[in-house]
PDB file of N, H, CA, C and O in Angstrom:
ATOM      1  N   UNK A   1     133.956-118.653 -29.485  1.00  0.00           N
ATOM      2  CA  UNK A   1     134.710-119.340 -30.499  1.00  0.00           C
ATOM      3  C   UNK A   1     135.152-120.692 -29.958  1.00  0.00           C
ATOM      4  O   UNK A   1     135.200-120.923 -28.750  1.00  0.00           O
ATOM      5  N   UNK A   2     135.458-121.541 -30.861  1.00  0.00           N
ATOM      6  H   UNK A   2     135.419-121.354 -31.843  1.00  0.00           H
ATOM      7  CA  UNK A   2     135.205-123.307 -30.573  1.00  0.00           C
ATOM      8  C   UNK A   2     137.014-123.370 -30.111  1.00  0.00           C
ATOM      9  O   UNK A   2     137.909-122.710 -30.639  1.00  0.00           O
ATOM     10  N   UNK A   3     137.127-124.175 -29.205  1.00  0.00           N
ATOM     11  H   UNK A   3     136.401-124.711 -28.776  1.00  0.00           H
ATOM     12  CA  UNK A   3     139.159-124.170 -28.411  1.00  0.00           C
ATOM     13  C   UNK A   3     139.428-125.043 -29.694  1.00  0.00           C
ATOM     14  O   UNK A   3     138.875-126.026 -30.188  1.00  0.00           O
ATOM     15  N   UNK A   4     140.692-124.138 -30.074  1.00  0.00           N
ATOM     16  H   UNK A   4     141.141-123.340 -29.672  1.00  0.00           H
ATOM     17  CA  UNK A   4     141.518-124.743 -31.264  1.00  0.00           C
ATOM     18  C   UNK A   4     142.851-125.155 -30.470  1.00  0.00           C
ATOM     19  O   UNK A   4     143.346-124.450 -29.591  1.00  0.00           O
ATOM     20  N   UNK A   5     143.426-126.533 -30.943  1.00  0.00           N
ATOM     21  H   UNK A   5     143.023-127.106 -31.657  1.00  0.00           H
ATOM     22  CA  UNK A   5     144.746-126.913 -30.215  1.00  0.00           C
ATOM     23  C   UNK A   5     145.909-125.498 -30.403  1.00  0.00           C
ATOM     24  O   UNK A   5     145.996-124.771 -31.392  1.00  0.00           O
ATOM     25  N   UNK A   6     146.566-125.430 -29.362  1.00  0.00           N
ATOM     26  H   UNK A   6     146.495-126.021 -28.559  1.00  0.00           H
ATOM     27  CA  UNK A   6     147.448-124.176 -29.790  1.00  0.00           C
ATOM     28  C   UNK A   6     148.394-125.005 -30.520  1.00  0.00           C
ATOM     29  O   UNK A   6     148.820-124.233 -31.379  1.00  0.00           O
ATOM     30  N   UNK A   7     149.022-126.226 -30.695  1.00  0.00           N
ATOM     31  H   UNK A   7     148.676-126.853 -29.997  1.00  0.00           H
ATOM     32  CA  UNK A   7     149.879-126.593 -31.880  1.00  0.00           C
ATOM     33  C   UNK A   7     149.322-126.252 -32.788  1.00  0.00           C
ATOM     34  O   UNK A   7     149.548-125.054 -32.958  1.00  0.00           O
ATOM     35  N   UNK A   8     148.754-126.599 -33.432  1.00  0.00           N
ATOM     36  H   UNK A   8     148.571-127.572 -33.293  1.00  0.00           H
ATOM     37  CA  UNK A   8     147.665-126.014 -34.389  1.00  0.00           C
ATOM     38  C   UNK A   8     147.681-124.621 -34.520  1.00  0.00           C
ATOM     39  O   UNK A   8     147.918-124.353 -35.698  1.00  0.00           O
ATOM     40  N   UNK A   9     147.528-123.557 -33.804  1.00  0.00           N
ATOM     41  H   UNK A   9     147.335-123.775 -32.847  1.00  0.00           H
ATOM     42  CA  UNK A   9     147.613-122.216 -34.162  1.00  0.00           C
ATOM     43  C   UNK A   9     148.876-121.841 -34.088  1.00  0.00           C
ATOM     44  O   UNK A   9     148.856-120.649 -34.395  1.00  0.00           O
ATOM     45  N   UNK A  10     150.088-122.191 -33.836  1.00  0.00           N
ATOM     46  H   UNK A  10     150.104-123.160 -33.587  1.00  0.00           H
ATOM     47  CA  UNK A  10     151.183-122.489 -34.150  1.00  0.00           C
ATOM     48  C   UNK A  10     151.712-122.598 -35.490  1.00  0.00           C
ATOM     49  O   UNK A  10     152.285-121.637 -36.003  1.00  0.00           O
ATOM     50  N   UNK A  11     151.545-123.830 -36.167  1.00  0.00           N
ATOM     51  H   UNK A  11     151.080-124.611 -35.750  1.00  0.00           H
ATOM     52  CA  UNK A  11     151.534-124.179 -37.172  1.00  0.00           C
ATOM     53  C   UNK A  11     151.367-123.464 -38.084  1.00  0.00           C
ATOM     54  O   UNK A  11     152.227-123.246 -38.937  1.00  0.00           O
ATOM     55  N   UNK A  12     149.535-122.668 -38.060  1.00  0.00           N
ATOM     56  H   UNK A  12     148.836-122.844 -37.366  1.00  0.00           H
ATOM     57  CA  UNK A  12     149.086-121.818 -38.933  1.00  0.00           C
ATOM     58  C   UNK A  12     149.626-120.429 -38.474  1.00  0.00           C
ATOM     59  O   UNK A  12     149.192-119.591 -39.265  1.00  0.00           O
ATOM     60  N   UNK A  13     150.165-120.023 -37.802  1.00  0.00           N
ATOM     61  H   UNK A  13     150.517-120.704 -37.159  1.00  0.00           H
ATOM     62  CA  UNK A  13     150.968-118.995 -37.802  1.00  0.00           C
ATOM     63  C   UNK A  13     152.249-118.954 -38.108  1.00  0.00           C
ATOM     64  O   UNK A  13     152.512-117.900 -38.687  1.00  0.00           O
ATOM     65  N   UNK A  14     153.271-119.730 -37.952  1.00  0.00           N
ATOM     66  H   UNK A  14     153.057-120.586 -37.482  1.00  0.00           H
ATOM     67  CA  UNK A  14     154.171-119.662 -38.895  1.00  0.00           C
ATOM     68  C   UNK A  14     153.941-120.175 -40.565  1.00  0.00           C
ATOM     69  O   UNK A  14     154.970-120.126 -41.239  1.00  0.00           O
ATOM     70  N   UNK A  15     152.944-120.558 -41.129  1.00  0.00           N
ATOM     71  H   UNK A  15     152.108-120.598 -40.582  1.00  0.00           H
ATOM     72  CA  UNK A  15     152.662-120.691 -42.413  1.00  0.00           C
ATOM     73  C   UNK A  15     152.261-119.553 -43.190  1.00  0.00           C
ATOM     74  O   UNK A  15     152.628-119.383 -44.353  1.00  0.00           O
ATOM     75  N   UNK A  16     151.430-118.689 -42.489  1.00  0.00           N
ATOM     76  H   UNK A  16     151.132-118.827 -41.544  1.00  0.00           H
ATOM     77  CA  UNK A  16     151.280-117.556 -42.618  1.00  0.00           C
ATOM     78  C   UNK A  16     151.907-116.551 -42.789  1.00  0.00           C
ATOM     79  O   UNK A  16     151.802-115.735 -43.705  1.00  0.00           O
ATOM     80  N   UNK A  17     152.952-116.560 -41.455  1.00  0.00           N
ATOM     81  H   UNK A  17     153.037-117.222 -40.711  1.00  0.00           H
ATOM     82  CA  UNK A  17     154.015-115.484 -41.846  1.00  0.00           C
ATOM     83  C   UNK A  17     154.911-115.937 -42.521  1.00  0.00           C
ATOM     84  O   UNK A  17     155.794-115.079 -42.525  1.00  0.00           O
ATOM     85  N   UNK A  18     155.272-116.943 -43.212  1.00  0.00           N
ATOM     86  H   UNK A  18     154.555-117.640 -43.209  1.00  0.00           H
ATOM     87  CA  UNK A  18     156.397-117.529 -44.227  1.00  0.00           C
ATOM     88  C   UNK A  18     155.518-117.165 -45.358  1.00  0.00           C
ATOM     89  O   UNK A  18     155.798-115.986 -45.579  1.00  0.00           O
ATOM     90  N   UNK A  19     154.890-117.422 -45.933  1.00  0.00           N
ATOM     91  H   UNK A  19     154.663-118.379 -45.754  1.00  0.00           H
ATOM     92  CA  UNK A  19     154.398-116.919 -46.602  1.00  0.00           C
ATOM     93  C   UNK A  19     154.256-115.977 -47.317  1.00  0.00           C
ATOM     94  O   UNK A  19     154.781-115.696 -48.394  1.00  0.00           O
ATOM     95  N   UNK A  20     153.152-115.211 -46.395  1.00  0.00           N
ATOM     96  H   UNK A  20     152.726-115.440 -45.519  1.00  0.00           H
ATOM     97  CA  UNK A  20     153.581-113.519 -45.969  1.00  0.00           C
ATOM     98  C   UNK A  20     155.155-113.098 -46.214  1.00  0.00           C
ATOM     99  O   UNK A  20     155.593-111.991 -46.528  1.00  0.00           O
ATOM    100  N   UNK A  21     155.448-113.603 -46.114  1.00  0.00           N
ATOM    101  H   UNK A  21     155.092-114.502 -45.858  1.00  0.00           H
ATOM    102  CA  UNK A  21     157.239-112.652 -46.073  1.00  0.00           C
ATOM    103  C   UNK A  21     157.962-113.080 -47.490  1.00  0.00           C
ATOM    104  O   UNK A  21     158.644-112.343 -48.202  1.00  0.00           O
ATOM    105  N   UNK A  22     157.641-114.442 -47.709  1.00  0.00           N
ATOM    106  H   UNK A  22     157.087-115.041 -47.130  1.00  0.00           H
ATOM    107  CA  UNK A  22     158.167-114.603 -49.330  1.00  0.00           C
ATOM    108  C   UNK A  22     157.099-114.153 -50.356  1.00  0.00           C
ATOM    109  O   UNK A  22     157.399-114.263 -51.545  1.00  0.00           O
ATOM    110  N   UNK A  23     156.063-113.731 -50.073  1.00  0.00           N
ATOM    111  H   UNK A  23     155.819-113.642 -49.107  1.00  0.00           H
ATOM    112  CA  UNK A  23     155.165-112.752 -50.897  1.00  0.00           C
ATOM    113  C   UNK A  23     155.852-111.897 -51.161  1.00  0.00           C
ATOM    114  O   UNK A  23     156.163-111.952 -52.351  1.00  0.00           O
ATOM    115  N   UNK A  24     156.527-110.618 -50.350  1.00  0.00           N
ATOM    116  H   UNK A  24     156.274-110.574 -49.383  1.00  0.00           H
ATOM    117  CA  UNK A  24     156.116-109.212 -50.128  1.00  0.00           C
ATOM    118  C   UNK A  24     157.834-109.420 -50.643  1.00  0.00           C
ATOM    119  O   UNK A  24     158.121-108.599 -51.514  1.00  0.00           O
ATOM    120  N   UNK A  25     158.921-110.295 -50.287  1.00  0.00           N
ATOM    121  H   UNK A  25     158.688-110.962 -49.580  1.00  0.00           H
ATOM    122  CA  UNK A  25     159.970-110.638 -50.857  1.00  0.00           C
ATOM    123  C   UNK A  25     160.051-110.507 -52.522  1.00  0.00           C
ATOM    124  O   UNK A  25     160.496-109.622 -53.253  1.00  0.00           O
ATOM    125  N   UNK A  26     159.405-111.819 -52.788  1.00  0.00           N
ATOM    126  H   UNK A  26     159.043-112.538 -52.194  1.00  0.00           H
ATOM    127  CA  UNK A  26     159.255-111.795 -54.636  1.00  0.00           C
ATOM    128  C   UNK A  26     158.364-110.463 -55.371  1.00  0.00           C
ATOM    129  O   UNK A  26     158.547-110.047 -56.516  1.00  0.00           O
ATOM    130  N   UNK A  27     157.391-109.951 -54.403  1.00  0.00           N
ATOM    131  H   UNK A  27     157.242-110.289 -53.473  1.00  0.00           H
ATOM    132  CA  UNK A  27     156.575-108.788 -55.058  1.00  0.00           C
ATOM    133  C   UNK A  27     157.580-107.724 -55.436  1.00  0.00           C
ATOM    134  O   UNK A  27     157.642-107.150 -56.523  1.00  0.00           O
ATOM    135  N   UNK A  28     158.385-107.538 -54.345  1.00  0.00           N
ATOM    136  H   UNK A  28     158.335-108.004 -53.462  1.00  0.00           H
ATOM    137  CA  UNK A  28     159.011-106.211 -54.561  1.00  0.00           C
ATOM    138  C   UNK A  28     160.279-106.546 -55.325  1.00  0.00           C
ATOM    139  O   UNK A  28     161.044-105.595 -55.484  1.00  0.00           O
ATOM    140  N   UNK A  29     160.616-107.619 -55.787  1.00  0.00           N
ATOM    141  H   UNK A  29     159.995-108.392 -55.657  1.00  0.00           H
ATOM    142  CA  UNK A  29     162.172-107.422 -56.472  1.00  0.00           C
ATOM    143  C   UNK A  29     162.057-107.693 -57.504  1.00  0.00           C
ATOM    144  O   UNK A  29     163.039-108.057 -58.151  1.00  0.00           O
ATOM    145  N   UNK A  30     160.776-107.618 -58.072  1.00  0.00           N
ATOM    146  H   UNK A  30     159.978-107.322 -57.546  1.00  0.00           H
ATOM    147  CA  UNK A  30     160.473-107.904 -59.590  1.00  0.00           C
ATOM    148  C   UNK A  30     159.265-106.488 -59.826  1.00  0.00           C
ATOM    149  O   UNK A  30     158.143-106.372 -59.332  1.00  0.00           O
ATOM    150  N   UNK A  31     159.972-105.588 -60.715  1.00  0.00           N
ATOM    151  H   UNK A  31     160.883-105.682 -61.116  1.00  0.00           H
ATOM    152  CA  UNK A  31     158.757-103.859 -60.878  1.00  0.00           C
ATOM    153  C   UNK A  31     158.127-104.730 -62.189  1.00  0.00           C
ATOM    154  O   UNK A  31     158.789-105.146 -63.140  1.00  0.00           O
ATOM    155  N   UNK A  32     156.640-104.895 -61.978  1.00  0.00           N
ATOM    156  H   UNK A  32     156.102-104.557 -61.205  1.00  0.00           H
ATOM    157  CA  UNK A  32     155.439-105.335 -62.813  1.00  0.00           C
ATOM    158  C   UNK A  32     154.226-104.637 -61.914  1.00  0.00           C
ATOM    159  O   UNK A  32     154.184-104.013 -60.854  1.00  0.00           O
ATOM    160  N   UNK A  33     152.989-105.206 -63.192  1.00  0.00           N
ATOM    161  H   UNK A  33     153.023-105.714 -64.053  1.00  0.00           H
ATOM    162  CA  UNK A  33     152.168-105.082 -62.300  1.00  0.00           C
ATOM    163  C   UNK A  33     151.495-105.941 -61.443  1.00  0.00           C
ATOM    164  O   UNK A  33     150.759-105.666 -60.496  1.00  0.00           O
ATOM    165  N   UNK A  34     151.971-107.437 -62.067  1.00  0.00           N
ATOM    166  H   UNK A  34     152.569-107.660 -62.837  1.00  0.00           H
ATOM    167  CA  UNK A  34     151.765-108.465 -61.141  1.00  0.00           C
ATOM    168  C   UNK A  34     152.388-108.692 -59.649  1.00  0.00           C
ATOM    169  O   UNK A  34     151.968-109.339 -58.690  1.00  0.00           O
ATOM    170  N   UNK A  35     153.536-107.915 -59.835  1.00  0.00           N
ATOM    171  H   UNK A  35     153.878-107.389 -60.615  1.00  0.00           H
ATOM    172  CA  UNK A  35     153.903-108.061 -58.675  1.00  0.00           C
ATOM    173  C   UNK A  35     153.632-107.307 -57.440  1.00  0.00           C
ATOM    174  O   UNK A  35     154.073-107.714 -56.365  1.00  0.00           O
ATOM    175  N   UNK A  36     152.858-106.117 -57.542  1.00  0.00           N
ATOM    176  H   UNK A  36     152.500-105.786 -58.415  1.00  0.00           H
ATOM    177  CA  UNK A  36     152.348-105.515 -56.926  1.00  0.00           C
ATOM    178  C   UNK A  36     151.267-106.479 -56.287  1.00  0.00           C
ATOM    179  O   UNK A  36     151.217-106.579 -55.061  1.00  0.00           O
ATOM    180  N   UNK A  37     150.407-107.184 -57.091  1.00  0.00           N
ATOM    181  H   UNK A  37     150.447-107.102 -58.087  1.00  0.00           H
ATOM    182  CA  UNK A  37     149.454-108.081 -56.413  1.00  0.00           C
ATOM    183  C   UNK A  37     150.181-109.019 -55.650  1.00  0.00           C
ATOM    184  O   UNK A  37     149.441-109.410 -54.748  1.00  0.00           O
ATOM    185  N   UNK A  38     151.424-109.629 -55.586  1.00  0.00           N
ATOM    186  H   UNK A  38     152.026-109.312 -56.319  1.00  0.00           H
ATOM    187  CA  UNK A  38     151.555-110.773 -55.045  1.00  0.00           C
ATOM    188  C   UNK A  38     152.220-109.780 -53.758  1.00  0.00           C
ATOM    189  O   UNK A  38     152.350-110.368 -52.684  1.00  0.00           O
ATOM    190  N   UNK A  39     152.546-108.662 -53.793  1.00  0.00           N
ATOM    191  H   UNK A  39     152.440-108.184 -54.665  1.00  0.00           H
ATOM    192  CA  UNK A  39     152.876-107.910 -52.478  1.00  0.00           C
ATOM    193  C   UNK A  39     151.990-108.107 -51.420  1.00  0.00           C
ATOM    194  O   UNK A  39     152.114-108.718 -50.358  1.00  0.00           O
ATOM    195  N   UNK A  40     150.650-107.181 -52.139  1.00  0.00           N
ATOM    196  H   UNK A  40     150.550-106.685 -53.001  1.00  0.00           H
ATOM    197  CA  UNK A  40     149.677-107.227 -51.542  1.00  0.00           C
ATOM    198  C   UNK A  40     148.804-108.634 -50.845  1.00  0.00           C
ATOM    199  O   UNK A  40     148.116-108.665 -49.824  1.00  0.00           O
ATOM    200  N   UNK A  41     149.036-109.426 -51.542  1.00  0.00           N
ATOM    201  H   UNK A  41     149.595-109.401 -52.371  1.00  0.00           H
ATOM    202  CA  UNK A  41     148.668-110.570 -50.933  1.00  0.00           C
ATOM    203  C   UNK A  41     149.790-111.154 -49.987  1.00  0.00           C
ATOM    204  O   UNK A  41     149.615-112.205 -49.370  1.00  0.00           O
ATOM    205  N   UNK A  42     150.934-110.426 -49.908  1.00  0.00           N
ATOM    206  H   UNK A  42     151.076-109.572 -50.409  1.00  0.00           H
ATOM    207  CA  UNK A  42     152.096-110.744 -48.933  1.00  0.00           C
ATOM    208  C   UNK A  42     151.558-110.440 -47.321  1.00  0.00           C
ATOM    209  O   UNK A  42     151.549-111.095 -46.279  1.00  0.00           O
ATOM    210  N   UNK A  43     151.221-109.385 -47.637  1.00  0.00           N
ATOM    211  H   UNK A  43     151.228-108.853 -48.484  1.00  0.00           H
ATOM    212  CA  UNK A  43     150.555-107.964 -46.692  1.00  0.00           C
ATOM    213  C   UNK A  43     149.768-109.002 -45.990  1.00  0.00           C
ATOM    214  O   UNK A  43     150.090-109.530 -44.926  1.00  0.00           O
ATOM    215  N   UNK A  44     148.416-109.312 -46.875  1.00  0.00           N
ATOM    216  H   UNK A  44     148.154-108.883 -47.739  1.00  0.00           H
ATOM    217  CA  UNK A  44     147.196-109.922 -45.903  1.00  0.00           C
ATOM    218  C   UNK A  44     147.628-111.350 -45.421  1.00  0.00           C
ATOM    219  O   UNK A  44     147.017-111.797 -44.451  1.00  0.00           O
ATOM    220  N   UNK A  45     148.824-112.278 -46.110  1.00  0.00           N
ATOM    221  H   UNK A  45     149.320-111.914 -46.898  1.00  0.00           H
ATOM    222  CA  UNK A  45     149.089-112.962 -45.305  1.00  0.00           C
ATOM    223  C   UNK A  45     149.390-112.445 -43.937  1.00  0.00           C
ATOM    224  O   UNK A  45     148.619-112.826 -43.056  1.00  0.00           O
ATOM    225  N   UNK A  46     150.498-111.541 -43.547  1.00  0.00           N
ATOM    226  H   UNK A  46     151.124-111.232 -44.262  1.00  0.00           H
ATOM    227  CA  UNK A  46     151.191-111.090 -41.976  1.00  0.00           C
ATOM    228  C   UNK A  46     150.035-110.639 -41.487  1.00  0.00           C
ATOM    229  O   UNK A  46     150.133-110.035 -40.419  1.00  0.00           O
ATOM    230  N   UNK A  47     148.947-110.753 -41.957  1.00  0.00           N
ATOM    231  H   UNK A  47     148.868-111.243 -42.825  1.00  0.00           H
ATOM    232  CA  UNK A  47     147.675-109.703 -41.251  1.00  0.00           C
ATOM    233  C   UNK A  47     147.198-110.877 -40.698  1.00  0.00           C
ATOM    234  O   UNK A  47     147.368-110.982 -39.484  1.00  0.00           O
ATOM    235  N   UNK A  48     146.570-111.913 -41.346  1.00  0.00           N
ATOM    236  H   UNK A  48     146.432-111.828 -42.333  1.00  0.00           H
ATOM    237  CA  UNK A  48     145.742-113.310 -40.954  1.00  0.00           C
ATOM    238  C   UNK A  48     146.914-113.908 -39.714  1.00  0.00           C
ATOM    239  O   UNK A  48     146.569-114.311 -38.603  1.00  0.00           O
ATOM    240  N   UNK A  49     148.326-113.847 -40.211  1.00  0.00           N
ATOM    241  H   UNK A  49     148.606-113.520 -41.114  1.00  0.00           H
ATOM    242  CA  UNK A  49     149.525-114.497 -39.107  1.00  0.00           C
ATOM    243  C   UNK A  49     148.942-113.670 -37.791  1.00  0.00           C
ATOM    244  O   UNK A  49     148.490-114.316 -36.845  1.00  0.00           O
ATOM    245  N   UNK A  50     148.964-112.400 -37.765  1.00  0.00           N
ATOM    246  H   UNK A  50     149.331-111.876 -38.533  1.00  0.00           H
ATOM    247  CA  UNK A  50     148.696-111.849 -36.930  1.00  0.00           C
ATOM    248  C   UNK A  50     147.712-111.892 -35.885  1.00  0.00           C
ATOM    249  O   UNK A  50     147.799-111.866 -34.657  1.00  0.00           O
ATOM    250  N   UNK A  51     146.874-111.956 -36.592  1.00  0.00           N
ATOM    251  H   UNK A  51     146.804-111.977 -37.590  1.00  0.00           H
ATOM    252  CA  UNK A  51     145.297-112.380 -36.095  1.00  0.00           C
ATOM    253  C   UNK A  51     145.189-113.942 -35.380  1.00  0.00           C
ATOM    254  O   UNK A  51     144.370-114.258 -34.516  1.00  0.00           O
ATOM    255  N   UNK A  52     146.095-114.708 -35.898  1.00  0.00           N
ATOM    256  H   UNK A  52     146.760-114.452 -36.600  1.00  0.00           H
ATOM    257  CA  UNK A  52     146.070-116.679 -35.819  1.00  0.00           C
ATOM    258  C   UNK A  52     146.930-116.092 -34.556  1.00  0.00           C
ATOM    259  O   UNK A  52     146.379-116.412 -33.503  1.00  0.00           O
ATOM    260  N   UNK A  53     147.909-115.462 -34.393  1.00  0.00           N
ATOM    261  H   UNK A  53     148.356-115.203 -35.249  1.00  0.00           H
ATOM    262  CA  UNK A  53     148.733-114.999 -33.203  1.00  0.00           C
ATOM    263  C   UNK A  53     147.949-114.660 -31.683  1.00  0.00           C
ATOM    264  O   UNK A  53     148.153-115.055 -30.535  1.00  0.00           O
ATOM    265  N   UNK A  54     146.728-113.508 -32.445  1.00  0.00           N
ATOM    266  H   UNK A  54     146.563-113.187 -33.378  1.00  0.00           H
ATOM    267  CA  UNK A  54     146.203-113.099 -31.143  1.00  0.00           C
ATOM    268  C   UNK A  54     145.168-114.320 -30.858  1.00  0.00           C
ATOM    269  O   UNK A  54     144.742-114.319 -29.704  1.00  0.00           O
ATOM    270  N   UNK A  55     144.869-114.966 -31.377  1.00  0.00           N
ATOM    271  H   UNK A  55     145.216-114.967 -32.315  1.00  0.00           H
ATOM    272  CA  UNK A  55     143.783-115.742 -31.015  1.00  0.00           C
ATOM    273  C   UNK A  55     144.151-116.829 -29.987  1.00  0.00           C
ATOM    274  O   UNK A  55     143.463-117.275 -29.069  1.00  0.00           O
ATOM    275  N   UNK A  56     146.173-117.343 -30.596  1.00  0.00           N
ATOM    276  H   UNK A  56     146.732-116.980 -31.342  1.00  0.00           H
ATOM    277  CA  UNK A  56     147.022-118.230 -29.916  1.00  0.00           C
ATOM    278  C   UNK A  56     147.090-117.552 -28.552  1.00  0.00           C
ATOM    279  O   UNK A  56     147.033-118.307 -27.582  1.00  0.00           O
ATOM    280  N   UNK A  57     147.213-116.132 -28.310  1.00  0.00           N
ATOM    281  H   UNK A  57     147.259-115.518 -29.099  1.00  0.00           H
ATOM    282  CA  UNK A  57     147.571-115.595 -27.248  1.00  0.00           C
ATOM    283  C   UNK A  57     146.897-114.902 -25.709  1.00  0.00           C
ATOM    284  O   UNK A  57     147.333-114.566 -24.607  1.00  0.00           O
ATOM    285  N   UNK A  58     145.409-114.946 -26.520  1.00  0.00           N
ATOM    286  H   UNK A  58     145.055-115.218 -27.414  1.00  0.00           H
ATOM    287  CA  UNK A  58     144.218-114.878 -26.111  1.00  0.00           C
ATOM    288  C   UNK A  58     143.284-115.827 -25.405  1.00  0.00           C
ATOM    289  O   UNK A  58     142.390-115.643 -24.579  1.00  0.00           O
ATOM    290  N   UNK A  59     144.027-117.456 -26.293  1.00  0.00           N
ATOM    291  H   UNK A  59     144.753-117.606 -26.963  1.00  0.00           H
ATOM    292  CA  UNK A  59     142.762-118.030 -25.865  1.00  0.00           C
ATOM    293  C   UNK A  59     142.734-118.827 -24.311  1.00  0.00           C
ATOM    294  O   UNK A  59     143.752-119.150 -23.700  1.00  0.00           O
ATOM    295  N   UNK A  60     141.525-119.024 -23.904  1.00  0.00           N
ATOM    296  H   UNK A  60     140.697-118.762 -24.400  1.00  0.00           H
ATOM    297  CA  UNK A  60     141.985-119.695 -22.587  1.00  0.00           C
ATOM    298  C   UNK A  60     141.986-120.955 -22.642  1.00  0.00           C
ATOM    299  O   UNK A  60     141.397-121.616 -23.497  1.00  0.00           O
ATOM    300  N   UNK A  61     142.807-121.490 -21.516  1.00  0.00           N
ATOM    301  H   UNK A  61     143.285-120.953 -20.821  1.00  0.00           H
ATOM    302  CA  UNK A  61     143.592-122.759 -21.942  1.00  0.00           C
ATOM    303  C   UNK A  61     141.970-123.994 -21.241  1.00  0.00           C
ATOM    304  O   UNK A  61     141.134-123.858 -20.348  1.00  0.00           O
ATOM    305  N   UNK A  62     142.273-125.093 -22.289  1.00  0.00           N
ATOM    306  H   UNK A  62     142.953-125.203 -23.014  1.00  0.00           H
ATOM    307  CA  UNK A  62     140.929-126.250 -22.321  1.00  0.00           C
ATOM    308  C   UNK A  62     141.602-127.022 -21.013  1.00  0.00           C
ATOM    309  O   UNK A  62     142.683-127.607 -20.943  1.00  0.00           O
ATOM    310  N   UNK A  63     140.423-126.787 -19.846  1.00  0.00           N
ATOM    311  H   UNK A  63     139.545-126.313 -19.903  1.00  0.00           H
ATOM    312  CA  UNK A  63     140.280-127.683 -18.887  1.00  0.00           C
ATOM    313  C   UNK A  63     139.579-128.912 -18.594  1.00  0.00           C
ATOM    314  O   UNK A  63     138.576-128.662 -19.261  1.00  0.00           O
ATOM    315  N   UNK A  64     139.432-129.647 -18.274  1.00  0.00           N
ATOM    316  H   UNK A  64     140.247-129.850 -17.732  1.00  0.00           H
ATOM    317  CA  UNK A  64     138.784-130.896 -18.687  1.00  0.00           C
ATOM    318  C   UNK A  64     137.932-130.587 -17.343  1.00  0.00           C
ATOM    319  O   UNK A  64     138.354-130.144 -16.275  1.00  0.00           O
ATOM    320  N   UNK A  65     136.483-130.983 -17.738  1.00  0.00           N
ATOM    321  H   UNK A  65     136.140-131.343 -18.606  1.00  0.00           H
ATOM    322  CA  UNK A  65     135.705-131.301 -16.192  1.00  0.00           C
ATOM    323  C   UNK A  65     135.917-132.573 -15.402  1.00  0.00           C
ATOM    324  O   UNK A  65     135.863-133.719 -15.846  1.00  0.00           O
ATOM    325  N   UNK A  66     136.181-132.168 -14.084  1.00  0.00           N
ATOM    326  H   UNK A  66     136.224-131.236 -13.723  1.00  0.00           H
ATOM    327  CA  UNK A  66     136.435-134.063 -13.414  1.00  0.00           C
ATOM    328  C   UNK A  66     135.147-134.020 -13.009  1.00  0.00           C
ATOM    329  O   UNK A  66     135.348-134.696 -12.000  1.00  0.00           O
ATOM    330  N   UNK A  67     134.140-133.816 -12.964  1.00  0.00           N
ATOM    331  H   UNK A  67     133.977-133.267 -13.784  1.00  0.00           H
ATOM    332  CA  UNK A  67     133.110-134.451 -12.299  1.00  0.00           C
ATOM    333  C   UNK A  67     132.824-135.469 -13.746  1.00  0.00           C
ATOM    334  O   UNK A  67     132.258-136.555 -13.620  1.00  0.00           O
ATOM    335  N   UNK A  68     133.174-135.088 -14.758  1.00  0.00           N
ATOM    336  H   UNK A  68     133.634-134.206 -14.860  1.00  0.00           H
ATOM    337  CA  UNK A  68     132.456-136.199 -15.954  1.00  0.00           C
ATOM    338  C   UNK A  68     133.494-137.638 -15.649  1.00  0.00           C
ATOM    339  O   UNK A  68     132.968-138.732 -15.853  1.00  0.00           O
ATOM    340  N   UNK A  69     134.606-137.609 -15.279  1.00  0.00           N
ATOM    341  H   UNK A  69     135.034-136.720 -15.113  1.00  0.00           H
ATOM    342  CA  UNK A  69     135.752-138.553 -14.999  1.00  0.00           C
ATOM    343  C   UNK A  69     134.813-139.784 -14.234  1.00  0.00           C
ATOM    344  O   UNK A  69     135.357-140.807 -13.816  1.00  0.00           O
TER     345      UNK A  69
END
């Protein structure tokens, strides 16, 4: 996988889980059936946060080559 800046996966991880959390917030305090969907799409936001998390936490850090210097 191609090195993504970790500001950057930062970013998209707290967008994600804000998100995610005011989804699953508005889904549940309104009984419809729409709101069941916007739960659920609450859900797969914290899932993708999650995932943007391990990737932040996983990845190895970009070294520059000095012989190209």
């Amino acid at each position: 996988m191609k090195y993504v800046k970790p500001q950057k996966l930062k970013v998209l991880m707290i967008l994600f889980f804000g998100t995610g959390s005011i989804g699953i917030i508005v889904g549940l305090s309104q009984p419809s059936q729409v709101s069941l969907f916007i739960t659920f799409m609450g859900v797969i936001n914290i899932c993708l946060g999650g995932f943007i998390g391990w990737i932040f936490l996983t990845q190895e850090p970009h070294l520059r080559d000095k012989r190209k210097k």
